[in-house]
PADOSE-435512 format. One line per field, with one value per residue: x, y, z of N, C-alpha, C, O in turn; residue number from 1. Coordinates in nm, 3 decimals, padded with zeros to 5 digits. Last residue first. Layout:
<atoms>
n.xx	c(X | ...)
n.yy	c(Y | ...)
n.zz	c(Z | ...)
ca.xx	c(X | ...)
ca.yy	c(Y | ...)
ca.zz	c(Z | ...)
c.xx	c(X | ...)
c.yy	c(Y | ...)
c.zz	c(Z | ...)
o.xx	c(X | ...)
o.yy	c(Y | ...)
o.zz	c(Z | ...)
num	c(NUM | ...)
</atoms>
This chain:
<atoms>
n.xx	c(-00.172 | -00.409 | -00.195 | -00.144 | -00.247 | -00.453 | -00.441 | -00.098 | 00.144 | 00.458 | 00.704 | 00.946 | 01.190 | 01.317 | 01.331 | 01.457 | 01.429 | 01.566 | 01.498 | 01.340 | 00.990 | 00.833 | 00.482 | 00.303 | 00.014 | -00.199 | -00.494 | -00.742 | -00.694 | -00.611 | -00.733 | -00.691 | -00.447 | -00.306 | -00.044 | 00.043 | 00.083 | 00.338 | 00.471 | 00.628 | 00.668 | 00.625 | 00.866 | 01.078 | 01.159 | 01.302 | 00.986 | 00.838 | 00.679 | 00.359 | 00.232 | 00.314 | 00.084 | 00.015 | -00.186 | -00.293 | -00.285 | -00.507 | -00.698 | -00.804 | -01.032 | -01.253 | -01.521 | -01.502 | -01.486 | -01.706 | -01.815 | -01.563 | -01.520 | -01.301 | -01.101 | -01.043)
n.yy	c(-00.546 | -00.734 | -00.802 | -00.781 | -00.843 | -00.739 | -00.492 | -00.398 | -00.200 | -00.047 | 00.048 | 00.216 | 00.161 | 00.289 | 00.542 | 00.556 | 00.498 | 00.304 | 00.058 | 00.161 | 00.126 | 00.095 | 00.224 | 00.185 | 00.280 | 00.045 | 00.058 | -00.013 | 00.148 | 00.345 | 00.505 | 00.498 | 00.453 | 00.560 | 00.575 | 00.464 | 00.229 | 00.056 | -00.281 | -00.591 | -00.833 | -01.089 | -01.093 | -00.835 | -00.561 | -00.442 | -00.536 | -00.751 | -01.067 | -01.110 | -01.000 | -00.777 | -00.608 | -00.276 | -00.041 | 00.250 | 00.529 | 00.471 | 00.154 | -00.076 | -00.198 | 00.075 | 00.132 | 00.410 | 00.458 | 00.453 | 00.726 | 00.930 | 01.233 | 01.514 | 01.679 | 02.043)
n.zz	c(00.800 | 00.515 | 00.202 | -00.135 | -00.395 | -00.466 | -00.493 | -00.629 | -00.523 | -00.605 | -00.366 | -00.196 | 00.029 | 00.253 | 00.455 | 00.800 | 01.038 | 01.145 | 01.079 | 00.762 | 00.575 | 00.289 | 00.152 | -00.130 | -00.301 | -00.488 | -00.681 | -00.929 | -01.242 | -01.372 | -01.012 | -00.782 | -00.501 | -00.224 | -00.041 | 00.173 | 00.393 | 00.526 | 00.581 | 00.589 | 00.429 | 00.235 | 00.029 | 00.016 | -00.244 | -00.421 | -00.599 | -00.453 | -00.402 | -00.226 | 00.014 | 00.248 | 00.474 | 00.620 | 00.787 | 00.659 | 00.525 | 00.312 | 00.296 | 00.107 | -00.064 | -00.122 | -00.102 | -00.067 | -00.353 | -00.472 | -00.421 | -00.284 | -00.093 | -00.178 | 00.002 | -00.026)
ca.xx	c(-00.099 | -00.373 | -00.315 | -00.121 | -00.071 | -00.494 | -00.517 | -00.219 | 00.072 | 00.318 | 00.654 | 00.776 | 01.128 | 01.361 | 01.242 | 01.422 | 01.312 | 01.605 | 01.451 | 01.436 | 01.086 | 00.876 | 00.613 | 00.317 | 00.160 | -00.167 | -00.383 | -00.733 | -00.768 | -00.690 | -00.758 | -00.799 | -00.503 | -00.415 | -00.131 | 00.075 | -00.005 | 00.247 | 00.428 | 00.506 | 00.737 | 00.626 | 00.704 | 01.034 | 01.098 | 01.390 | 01.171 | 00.824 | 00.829 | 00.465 | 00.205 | 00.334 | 00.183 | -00.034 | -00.037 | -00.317 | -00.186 | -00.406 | -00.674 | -00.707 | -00.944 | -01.125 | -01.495 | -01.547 | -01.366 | -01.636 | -01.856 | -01.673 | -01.503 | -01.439 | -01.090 | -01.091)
ca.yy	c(-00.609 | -00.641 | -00.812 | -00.782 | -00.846 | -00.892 | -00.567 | -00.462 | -00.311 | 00.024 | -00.004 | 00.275 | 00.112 | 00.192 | 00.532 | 00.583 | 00.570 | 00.465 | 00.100 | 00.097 | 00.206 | 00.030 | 00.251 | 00.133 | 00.284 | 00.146 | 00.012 | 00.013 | 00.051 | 00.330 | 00.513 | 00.407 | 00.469 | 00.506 | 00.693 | 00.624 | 00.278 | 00.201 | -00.119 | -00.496 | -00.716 | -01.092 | -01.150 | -00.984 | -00.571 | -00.539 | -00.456 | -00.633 | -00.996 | -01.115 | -01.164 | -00.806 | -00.733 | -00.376 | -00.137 | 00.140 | 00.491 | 00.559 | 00.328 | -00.048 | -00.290 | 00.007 | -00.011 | 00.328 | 00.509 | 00.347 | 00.593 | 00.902 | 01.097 | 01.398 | 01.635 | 01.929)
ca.zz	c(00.897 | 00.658 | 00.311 | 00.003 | -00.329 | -00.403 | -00.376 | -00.656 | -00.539 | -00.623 | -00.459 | -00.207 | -00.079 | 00.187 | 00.326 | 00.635 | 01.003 | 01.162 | 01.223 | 00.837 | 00.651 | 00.371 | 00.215 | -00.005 | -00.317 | -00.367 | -00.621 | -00.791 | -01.108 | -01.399 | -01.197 | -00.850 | -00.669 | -00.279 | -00.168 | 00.164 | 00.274 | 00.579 | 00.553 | 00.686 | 00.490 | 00.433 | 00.072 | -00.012 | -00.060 | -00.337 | -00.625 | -00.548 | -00.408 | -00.358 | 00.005 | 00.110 | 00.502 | 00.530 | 00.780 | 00.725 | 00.626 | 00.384 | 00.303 | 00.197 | 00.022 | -00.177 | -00.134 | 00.026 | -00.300 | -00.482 | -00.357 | -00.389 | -00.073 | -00.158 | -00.126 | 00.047)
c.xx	c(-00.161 | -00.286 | -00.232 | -00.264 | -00.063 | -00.335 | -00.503 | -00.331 | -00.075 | 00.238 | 00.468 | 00.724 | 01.003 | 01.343 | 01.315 | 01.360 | 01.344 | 01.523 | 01.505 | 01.378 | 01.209 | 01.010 | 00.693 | 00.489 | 00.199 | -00.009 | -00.342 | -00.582 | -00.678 | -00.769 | -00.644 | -00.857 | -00.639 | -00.484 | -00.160 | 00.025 | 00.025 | 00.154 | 00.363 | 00.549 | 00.643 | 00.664 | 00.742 | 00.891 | 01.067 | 01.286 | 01.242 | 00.979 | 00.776 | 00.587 | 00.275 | 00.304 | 00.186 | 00.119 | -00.095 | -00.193 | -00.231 | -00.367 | -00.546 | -00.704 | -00.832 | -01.117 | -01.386 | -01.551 | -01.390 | -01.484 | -01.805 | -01.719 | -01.626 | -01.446 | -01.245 | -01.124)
c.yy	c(-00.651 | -00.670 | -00.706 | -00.783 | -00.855 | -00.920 | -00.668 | -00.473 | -00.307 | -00.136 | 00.008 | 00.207 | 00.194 | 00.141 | 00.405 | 00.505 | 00.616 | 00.542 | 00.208 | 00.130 | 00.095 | 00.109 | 00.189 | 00.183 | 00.256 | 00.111 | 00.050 | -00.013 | 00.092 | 00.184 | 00.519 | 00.440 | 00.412 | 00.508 | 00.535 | 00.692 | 00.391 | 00.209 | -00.077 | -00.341 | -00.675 | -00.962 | -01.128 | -00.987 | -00.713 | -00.564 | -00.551 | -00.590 | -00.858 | -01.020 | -01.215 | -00.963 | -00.784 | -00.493 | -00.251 | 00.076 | 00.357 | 00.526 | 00.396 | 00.111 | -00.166 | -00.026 | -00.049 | 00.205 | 00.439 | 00.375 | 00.437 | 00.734 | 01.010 | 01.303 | 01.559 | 01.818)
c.zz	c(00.998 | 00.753 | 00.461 | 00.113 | -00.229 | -00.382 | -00.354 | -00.510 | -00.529 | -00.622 | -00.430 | -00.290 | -00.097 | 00.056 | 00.276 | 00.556 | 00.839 | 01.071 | 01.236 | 00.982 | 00.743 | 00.447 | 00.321 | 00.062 | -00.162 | -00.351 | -00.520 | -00.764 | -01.038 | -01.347 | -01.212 | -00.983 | -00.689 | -00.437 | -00.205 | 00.067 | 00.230 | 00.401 | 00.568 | 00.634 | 00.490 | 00.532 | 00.235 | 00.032 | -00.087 | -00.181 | -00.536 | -00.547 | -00.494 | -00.303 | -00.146 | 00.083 | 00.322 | 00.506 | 00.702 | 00.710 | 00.730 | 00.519 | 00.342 | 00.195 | 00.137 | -00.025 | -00.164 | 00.004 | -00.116 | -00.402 | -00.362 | -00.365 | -00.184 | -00.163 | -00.072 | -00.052)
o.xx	c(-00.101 | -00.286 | -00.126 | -00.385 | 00.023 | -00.306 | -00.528 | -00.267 | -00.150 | 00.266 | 00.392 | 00.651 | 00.958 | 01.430 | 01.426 | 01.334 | 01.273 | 01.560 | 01.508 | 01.276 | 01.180 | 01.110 | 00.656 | 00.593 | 00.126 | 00.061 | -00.422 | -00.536 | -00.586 | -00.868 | -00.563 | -00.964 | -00.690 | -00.579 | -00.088 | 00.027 | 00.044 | 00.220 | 00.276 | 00.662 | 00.557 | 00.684 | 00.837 | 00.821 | 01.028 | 01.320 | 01.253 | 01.067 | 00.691 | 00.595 | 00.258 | 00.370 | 00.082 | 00.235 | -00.206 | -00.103 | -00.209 | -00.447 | -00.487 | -00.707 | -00.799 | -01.151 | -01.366 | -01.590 | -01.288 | -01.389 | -01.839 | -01.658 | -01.748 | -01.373 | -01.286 | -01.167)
o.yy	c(-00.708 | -00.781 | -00.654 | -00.768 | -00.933 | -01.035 | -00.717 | -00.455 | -00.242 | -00.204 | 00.039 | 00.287 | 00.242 | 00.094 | 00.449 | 00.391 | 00.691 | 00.653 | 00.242 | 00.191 | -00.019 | 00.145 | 00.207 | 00.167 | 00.304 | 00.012 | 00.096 | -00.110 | 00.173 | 00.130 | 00.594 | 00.420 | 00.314 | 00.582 | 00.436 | 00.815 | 00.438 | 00.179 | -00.135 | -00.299 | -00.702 | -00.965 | -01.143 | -00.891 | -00.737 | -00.579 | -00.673 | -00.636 | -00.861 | -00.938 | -01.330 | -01.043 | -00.822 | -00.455 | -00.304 | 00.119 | 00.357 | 00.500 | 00.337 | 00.176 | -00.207 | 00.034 | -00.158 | 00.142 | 00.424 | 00.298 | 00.339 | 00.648 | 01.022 | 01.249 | 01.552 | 01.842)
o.zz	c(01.089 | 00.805 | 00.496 | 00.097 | -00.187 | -00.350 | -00.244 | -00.406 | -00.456 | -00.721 | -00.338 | -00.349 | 00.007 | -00.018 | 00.248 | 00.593 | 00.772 | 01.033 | 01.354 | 01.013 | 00.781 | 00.386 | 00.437 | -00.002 | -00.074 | -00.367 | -00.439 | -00.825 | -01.046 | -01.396 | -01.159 | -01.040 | -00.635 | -00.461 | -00.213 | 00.055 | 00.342 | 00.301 | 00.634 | 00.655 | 00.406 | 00.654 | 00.312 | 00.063 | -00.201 | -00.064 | -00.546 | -00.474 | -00.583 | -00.211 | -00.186 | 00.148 | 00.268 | 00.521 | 00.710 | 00.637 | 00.851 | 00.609 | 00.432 | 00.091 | 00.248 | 00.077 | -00.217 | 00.101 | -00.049 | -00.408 | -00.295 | -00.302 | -00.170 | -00.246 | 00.044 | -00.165)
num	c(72 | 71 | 70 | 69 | 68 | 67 | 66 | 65 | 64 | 63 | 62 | 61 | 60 | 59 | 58 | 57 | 56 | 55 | 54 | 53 | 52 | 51 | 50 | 49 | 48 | 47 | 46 | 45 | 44 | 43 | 42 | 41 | 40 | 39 | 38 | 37 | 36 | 35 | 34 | 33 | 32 | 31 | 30 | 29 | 28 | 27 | 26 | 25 | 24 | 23 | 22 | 21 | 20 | 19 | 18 | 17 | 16 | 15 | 14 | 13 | 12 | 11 | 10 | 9 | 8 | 7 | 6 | 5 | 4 | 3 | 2 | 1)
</atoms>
């Protein structure tokens, strides 16, 4: 079971929230809507993000910053 530590309640974004890219990363542009899927915070904060087709594959998984993106 994993624990929940106290700065781990002050990250910007959790697991599987939807989140909207506000930079270009690999091939995903500004403005693409994803899934959260792993959360970093050593050695800061980040989060790995997953962009899916309308047949449900995996397109991209780039790794962004907090201040990269915002809530879908």
């Amino acid at each position: 079971m994993k624990r929940l530590r106290a700065d781990w309640l002050k990250m910007k974004f959790q697991e599987l929230d939807g989140v909207k890219t506000l930079v270009r990363k690999d091939s995903t542009p500004i403005g693409s809507v994803g899934t959260v899927v792993c959360v970093f915070d050593n050695p800061h904060e980040a989060y790995m993000v997953e962009f899916i087709n309308a047949g449900g594959e995996t397109l991209d998984s780039p790794i962004y910053l907090p201040d990269e993106l915002e809530k879908a």
